[in-house]
C-alpha positions as a Markdown table, in Angstrom:
| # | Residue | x | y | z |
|---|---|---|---|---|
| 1 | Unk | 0.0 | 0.0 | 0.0 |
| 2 | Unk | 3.5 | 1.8 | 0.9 |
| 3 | Unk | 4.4 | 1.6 | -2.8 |
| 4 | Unk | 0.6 | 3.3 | -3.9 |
| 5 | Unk | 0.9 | 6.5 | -2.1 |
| 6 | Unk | 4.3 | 6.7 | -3.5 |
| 7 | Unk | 3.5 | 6.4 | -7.3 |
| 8 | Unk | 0.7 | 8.8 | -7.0 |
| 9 | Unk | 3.4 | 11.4 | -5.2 |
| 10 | Unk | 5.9 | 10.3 | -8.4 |
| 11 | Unk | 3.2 | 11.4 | -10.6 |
| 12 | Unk | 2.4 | 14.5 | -8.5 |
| 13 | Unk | 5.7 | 15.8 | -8.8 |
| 14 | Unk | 6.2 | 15.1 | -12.6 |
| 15 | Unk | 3.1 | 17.0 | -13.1 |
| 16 | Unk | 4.1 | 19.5 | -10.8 |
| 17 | Unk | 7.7 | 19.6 | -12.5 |
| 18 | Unk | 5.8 | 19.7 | -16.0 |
| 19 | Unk | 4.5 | 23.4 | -15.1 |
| 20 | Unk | 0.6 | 22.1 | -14.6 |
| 21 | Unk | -0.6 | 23.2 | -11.3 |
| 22 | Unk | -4.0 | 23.2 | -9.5 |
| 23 | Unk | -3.3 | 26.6 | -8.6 |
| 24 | Unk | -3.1 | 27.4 | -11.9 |
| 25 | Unk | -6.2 | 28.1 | -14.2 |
| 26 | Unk | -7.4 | 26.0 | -17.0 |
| 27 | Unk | -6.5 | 28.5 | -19.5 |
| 28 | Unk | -2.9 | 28.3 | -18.0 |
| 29 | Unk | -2.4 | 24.9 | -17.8 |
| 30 | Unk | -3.6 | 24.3 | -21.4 |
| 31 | Unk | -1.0 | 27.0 | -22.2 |
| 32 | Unk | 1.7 | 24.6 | -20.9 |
| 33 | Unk | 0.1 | 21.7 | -22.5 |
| 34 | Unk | -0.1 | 23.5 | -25.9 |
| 35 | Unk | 4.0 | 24.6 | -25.0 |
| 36 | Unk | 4.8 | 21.0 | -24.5 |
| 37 | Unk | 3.2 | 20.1 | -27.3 |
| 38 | Unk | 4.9 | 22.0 | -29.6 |
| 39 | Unk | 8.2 | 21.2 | -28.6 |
| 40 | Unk | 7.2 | 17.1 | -29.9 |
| 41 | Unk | 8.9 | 16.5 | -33.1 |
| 42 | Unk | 7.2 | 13.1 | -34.3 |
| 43 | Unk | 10.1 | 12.6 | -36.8 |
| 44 | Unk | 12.8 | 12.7 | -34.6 |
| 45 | Unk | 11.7 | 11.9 | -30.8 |
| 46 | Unk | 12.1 | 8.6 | -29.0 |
| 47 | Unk | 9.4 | 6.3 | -30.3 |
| 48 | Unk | 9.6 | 7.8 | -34.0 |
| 49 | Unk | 10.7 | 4.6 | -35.4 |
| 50 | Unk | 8.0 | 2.6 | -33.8 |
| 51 | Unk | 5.1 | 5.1 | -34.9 |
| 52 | Unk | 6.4 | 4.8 | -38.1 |
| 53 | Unk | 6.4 | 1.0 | -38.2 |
| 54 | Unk | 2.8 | 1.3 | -36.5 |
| 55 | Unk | 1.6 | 3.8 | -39.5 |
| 56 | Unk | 2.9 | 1.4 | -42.4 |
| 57 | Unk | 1.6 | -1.5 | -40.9 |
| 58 | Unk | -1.7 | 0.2 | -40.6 |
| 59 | Unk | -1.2 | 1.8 | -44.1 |
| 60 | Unk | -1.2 | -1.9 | -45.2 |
| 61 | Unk | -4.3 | -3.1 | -43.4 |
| 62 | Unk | -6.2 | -0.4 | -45.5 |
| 63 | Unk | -4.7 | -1.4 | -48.7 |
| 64 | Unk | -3.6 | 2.8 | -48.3 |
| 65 | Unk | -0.6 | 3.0 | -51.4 |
């Protein structure tokens, strides 16, 4: 039960650590969503290479040439 309280303060402080606050508004934190966000490159992050392989294999499925 130990281990439960401390994932849910894990994932508190990587929130927190994100820039998404309670205190903030909802305005505001969308702000730092959309900020995140746009720092993504899809092309070039960690999991390009599997989102890739998951988009041809799904280009296939569709019969999408």
């Amino acid at each position: 039960m130990n281990n439960n309280f401390e994932q849910n303060n894990s994932a508190e402080l990587k929130i927190s650590r994100l820039g998404l606050s309670e205190q903030k508004s909802a305005e505001q934190n969308l702000d730092v969503r959309f900020q995140l966000i746009s720092r993504l490159n899809p092309l070039t992050s960690n999991g390009a290479d599997l989102e890739d392989t998951i988009l041809q294999i799904l280009r296939e499925t569709i019969k999408d040439q």
